[in-house]
C-alpha positions in Angstrom: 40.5 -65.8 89.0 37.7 -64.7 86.3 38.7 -64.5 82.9 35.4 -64.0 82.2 32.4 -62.6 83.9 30.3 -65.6 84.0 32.8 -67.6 85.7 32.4 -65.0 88.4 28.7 -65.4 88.5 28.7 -68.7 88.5 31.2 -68.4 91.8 29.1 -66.3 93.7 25.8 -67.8 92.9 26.2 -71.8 92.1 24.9 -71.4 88.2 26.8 -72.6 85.4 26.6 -70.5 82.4 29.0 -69.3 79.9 29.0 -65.8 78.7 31.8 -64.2 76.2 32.6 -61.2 78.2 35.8 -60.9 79.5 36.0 -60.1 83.3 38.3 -57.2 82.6 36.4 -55.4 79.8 33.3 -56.1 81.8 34.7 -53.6 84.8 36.1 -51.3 82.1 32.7 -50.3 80.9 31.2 -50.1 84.4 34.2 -47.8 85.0 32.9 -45.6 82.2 29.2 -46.0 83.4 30.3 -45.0 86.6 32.0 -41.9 86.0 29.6 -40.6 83.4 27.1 -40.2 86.2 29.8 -38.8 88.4 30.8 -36.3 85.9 26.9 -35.5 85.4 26.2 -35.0 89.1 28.8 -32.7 89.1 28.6 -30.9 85.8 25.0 -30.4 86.8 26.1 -29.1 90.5 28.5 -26.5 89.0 26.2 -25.5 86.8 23.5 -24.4 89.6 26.1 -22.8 92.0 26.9 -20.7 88.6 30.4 -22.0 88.5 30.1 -22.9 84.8 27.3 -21.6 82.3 25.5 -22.9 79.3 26.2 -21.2 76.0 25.4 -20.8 72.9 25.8 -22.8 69.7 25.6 -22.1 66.0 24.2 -25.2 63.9 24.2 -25.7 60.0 21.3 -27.4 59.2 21.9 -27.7 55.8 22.9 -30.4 53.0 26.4 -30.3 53.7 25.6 -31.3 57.5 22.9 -33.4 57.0 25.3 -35.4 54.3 27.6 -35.6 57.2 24.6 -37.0 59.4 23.8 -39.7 57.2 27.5 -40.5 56.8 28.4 -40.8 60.1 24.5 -43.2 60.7 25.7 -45.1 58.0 29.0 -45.9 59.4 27.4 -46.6 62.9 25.2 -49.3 61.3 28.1 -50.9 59.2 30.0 -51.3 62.0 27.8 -52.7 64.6 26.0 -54.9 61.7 29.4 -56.1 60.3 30.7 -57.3 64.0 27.0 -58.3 65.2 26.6 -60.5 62.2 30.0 -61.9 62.3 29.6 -63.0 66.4 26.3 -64.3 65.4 27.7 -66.5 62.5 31.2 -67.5 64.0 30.2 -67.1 67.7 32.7 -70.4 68.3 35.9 -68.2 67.0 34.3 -64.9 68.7 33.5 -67.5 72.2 37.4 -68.1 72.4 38.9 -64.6 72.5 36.3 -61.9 72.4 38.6 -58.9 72.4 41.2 -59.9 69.7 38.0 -61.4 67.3 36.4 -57.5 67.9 39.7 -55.9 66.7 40.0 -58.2 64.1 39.2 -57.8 60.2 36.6 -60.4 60.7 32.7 -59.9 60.3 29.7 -59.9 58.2 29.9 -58.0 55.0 26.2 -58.5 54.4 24.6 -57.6 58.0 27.1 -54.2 57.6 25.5 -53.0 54.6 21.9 -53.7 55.6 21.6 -52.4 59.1 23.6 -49.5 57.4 21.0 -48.8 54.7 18.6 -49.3 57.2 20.1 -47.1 59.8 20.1 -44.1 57.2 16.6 -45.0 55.8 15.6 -44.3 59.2 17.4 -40.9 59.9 15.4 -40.0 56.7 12.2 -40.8 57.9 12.1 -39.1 61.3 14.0 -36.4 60.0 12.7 -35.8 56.6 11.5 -32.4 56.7 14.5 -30.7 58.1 16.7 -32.7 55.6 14.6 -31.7 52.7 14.2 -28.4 53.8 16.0 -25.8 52.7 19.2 -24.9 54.7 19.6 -22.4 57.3 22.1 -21.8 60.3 20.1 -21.7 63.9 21.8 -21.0 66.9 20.8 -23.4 70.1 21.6 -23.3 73.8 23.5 -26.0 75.3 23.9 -26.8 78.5 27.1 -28.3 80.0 26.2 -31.3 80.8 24.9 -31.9 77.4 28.8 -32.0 76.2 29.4 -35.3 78.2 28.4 -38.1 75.7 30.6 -36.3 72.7 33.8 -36.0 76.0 33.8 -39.1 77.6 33.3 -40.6 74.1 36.6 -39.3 72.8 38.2 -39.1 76.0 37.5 -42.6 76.1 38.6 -43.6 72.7 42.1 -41.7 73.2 42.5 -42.6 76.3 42.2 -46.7 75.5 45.0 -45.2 72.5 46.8 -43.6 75.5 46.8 -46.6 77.7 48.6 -49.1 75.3 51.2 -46.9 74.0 52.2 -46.3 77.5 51.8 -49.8 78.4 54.5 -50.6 75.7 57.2 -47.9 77.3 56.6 -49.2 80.4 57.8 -52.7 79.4 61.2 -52.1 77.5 60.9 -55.5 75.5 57.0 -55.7 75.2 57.4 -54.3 72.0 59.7 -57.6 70.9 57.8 -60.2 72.5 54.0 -59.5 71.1 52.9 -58.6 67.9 50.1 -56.2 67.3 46.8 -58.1 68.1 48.5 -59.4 71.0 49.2 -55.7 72.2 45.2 -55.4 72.1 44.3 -58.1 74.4 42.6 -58.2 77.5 45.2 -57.1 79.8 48.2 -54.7 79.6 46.8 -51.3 80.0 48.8 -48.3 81.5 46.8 -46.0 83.8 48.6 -43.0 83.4 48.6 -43.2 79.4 44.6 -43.4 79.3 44.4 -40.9 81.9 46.5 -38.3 80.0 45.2 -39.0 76.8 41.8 -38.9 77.7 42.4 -35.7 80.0 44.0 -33.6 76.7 40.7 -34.6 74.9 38.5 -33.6 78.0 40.4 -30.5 78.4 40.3 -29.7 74.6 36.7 -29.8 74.3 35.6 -27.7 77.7 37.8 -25.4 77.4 37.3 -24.8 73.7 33.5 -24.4 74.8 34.4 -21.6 77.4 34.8 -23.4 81.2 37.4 -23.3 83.0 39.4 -25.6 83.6 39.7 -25.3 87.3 36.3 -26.6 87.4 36.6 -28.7 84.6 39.7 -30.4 86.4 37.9 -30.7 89.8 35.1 -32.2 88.1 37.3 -34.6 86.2 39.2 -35.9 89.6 35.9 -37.2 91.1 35.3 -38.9 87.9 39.0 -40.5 87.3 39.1 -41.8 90.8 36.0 -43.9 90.8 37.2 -45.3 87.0 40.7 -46.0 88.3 39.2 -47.5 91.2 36.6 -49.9 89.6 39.0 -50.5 86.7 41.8 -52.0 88.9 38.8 -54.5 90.7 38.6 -55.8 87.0 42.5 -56.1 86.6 42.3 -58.1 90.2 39.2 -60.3 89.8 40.7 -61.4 85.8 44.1 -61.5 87.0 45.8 -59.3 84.1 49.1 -59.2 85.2 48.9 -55.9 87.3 49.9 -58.4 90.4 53.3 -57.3 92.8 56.5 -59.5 93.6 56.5 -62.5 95.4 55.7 -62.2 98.9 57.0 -64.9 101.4 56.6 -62.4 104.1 54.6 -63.8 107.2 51.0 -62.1 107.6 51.5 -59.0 109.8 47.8 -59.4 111.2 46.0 -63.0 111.8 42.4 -61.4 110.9 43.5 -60.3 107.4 42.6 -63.6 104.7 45.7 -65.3 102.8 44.3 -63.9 99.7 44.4 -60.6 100.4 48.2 -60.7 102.0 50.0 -63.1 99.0 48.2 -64.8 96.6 48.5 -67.0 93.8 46.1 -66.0 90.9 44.8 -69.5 89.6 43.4 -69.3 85.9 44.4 -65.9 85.4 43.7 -64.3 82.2 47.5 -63.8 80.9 48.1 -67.8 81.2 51.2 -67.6 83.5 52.7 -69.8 85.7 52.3 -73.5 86.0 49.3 -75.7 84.6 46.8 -76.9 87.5 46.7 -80.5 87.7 43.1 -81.8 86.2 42.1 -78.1 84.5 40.7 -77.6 81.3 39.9 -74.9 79.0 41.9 -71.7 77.6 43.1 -70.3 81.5 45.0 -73.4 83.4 47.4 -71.6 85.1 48.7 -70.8 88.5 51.7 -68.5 90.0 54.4 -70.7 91.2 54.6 -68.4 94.2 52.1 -65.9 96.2 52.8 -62.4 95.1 51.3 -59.3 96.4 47.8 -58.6 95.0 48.6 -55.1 94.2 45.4 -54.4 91.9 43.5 -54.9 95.3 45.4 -52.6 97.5 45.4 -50.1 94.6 41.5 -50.8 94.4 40.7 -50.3 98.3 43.1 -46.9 98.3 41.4 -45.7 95.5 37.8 -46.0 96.3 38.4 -45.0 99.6 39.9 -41.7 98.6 36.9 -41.0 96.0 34.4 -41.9 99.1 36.1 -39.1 101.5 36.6 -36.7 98.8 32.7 -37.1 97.3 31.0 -36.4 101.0 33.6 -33.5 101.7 33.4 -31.9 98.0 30.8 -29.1 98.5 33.0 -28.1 101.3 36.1 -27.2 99.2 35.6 -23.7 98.1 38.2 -22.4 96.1 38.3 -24.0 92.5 40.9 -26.3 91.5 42.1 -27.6 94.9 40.1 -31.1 94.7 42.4 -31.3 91.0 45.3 -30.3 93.6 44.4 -33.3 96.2 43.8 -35.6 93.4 47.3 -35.6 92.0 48.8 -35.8 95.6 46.7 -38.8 96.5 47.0 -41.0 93.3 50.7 -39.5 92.8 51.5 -41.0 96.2 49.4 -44.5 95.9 51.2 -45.2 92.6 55.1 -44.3 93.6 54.4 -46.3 96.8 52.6 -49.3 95.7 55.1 -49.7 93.2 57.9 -50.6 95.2 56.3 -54.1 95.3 55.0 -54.3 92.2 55.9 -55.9 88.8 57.6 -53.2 86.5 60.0 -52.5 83.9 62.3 -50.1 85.7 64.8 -47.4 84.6 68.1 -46.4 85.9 67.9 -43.0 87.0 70.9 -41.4 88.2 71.9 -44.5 89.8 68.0 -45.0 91.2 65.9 -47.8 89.9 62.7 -46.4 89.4 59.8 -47.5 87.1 57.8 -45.3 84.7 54.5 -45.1 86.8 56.9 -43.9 89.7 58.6 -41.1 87.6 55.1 -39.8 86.4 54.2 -39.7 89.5 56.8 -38.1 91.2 56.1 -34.9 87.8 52.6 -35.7 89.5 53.2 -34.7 93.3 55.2 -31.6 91.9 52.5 -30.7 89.9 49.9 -30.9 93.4 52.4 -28.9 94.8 52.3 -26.2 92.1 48.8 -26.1 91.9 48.0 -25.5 95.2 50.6 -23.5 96.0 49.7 -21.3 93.5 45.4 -21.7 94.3 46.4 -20.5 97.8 48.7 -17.8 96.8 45.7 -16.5 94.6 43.0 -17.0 96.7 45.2 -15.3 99.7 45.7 -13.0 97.6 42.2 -12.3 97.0 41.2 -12.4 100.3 43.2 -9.5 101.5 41.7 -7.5 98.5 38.3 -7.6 99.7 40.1 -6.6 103.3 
């Protein structure tokens, strides 16, 4: 495995570097890259086709916003001066576990302040004359599009929130085993709590700006597929934990590699399993059995789905019914793979069942509902016009 993402580089291509960037977060911001300019193809698509509209905004331009400005620049510079600084002085203690060193208290006092007195300095001098100005309210138009920086900002923010307070339901005893800083590590995020976290804030912000939500959920499908998708290479390639029971099973097919049947994760990022003879460094571990590589079954379903769904999505008329086919096909991958998956499970009338399989068994209902009631409607509508 690739704790980190040099140590895949230096795989593929023969170099030997080191670079501080775990594998895992690496994937995660490429997951966000990714379905930013998803969302933005589509937001920009709907937005032509007249589905959703621009509107328009009131904004107060005076000192109680711009104070609010400056505050919010200031804070920006503190922060990335105060962690910058601090990896730059104690890049060693930063080297050894990136993540945890970022969520830490640790940093540079000094570096915070400046680039934060500098940052504000130079929101005053590009915009002096409306902040010295006197105040006024002006109303804008903003496109829809435009909204996606502030939504995928705090749908991301929530959503990471999301993820590890469901990641700590789904394992009953997680919460007695790992202390806080642990529970922020590189590994141990829950799909489903990111997705609906980040979904409420998505929702919240679209709606409150007058789409609806049909579109803003059909939008939002195309987007949450390719991040799952790209997000569960990362949980594969670092070896997180996301990995399924041990599989002694004989390979159904001969062209199909070991590694992709039952598999043993060496050096994975969580340290479990036994040490490997004549390592050395932080990740010297190995499986003491193949297991199924789940994160790359889930990975290959995923991205597949998005691919179909992307090339056929101008074809699907009536709004809403991509959100439909989206909760049927990730409600169904997730019940099924986890069958031979790792998980915390719960007795349910007698059923063992995990927490991933109960949310999406609510999911499949939910597709069922929805589409249901999108053909009902647009049956409906059609024998109107008749």
């Amino acid at each position: 495995m690739f704790p980190l993402i040099s140590s895949l580089f230096n795989y593929l291509f023969g170099t030997d570097f080191s670079w501080p960037i775990p594998t895992f977060g690496f994937f995660v911001t490429l997951s966000f890259i990714l379905s930013y300019w998803v969302f933005h193809i589509e937001f920009g698509r709907k937005e032509r086709e007249g589905l959703i509209n621009a509107f328009e905004e009131r904004v107060d331009t005076g000192m109680r916003s711009n104070v609010f400005i400056g505050l919010g620049y200031g804070l920006l510079g503190f922060l990335i001066g105060f962690k910058g600084g601090g990896i730059f002085l104690a890049y060693d203690s930063f080297r050894s576990n990136p993540l945890h060193w970022l969520f830490s208290g640790r940093g540079s006092w000094v570096a915070g302040m400046v680039l934060s007195v500098l940052l504000v300095l130079f929101l005053f001098l590009i915009q002096r004359k409306a902040l010295l100005g006197p105040g006024r309210e002006a109303t804008r138009t903003v496109r829809p599009r435009n909204l996606l920086p502030t939504m995928l900002l705090w749908a991301g923010l929530t959503g990471f929130l999301g993820a590890r307070i469901f990641h700590v339901f789904e394992d009953g005893q997680l919460f007695r085993t790992q202390t806080f800083m642990e529970l922020l590590d590189s590994g141990g995020l829950t799909f489903w709590g990111g997705l609906f976290f980040g979904a409420a804030s998505y929702f919240y912000i679209g709606i409150r700006k007058g789409m609806d939500w049909k579109h803003l959920a059909d939008i939002g499908s195309l987007g949450m597929l390719v991040a799952y998708g790209v997000g569960r290479i990362g949980c594969h390639l670092s070896g997180d934990g996301d990995w399924g029971i041990v599989n002694s099973y004989e390979k159904p097919v001969e062209w199909l590699p070991q590694w992709a049947w039952s598999f043993r994760f060496p050096h994975n990022v969580l340290n479990q399993g036994e040490y490997i003879p004549g390592c050395s460094g932080m990740y010297c571990s190995i499986l003491p059995h193949g297991v199924f590589p789940t994160s790359l079954y889930e990975s290959v379903t995923i991205l597949l789905a998005f691919c179909v769904l992307w090339f056929v999505r101008k074809n699907i008329k009536v709004p809403g019914m991509m959100f439909a086919i989206y909760l049927f096909v990730v409600g169904i991958e997730r019940f099924l793979i986890e069958f031979i998956r790792v998980n915390y499970q719960f007795d349910v009338g007698g059923i063992a069942l995990s927490e991933a399989q109960l949310i999406s068994l609510g999911l499949l209902l939910l597709a069922a509902f929805v589409g249901g009631y999108l053909f009902m409607k647009n049956g409906a509508k059609r024998r109107l016009v008749r």
